[in-house]
N, C-alpha and C positions, 0 to 999 in steps of 0.2 A: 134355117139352113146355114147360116153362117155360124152359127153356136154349133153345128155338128163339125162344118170345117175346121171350125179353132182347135175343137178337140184331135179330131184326125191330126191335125199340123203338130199340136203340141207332143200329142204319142209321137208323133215319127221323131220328132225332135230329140223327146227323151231317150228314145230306142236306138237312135243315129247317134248322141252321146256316147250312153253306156258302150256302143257296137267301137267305136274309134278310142274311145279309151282303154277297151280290152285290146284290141288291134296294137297300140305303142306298148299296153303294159305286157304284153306277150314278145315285141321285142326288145324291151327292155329289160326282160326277165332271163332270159335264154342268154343274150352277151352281157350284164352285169352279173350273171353267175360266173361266167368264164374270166372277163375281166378280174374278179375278186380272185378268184383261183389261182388265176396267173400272177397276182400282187401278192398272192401267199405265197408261193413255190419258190419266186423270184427273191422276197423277202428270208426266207427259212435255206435258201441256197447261197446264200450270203457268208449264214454260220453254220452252217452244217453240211457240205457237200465232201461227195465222196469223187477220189478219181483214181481210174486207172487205162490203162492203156491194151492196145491189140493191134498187132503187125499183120498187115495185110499184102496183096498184090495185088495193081491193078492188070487188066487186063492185056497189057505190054511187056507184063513180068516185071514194071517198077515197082520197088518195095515203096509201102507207105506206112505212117504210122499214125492210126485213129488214140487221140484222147477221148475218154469217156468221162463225162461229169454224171453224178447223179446225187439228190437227192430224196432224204427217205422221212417221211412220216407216222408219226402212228403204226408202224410196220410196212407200209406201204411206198411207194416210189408215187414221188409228186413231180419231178420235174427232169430230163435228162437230156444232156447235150450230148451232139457229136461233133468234131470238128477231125480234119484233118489238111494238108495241103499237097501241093500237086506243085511243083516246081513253085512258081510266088506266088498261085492260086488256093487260096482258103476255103473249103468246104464249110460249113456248117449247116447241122440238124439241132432243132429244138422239140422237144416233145414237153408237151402240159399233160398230165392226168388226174384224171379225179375216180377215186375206186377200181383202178389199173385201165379205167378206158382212160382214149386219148380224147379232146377236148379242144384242142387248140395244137397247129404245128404250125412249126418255122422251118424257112430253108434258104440260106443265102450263100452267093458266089461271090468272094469279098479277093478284089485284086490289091495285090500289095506293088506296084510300081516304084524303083531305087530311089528316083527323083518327086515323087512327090505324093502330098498324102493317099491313104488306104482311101480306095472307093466299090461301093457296092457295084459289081456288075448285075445282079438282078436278087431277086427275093420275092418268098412268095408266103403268105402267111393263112391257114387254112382251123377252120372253127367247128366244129364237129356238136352235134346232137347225135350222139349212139354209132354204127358207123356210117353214115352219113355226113357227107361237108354242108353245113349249112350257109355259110361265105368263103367267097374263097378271094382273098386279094392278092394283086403282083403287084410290083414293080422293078423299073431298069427294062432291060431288053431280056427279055425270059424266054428261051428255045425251046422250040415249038411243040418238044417233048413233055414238058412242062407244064408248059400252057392249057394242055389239052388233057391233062389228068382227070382221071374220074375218078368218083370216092373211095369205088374199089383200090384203084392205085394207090392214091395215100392212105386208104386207111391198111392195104395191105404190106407199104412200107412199113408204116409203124408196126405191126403185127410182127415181123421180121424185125426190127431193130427191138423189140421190146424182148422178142427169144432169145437173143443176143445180149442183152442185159440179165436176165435172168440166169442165166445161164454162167455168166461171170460173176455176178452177184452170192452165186451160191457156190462157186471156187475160191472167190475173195471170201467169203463168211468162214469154208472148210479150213482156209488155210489160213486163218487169224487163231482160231481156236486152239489154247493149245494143250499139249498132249496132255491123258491121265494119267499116273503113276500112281498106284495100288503099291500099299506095301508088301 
């Protein structure tokens, strides 16, 4: 009887291993791909990024004016910012992708105060499997709009901002190209 227990104890043992070693190696798998991605993007946007710009209104009829960063890969867009400001208020959008999905987004509200340094009022940093968030972290005081996002929301922002690159991308591309002259 006891020679049957050891065995039963030792399977569960081994099986309760294997089962928790796949459990971390599955989330280490999923955020060390991202991680890496984001070390590339960030590293290749270094030397190789593209900017342009788009005047906007807000909703008060203030003009604003969006910088657009991006860079491109292999044919592909791996990383793209947006940034704009709002009287001494900073917008910024980060997009990660990997094969034009997104992977990883950024979004912080960065106050510039006369007297003294730049402080994050809030940020929120969201990690994507497919369109799906599969973490989602804030910080600072994040409004409540925010806060309560569902995947559809961000992953339907980026959907929107990525038409919006694309879209420039291929007027910035038409109008670099320059003209044929046939004799």
């Amino acid at each position: 009887m006891k020679r049957g227990f050891f065995r039963v104890w030792l399977l569960l043992l081994v099986v309760g291993n294997f089962w928790c070693k796949e459990a971390v190696a599955q989330r280490f798998d999923w955020r060390s791909r991202i991680d890496e991605l984001v070390h590339k993007a960030d590293s290749l946007s270094l030397v190789s990024q593209q900017t342009f710009h788009i005047n906007k209104f807000l909703t008060d009829d203030r003009p604003i004016r969006e910088t657009w960063h991006y860079t491109v890969s292999e044919g592909r867009v791996v990383i793209f910012e947006i940034h704009y400001f709002v009287d001494t208020i900073e917008y910024l959008e980060v997009y990660y992708l990997d094969r034009d999905q997104v992977v990883c987004t950024e979004q912080y509200v960065i106050e510039y105060p006369a007297l003294q340094d730049d402080r994050i009022r809030w940020g929120a940093v969201g990690f994507f499997q497919g369109p799906f968030v599969k973490q989602f972290v804030t910080m600072g005081s994040v409004p409540d709009q925010y806060s309560r996002l569902s995947s559809y929301d961000l992953w339907s922002r980026f959907k929107s901002r990525y038409r919006e690159l694309t879209a420039q991308r291929t007027l910035q591309e038409k109008n670099t190209k320059g003209a044929i002259f046939a004799p």
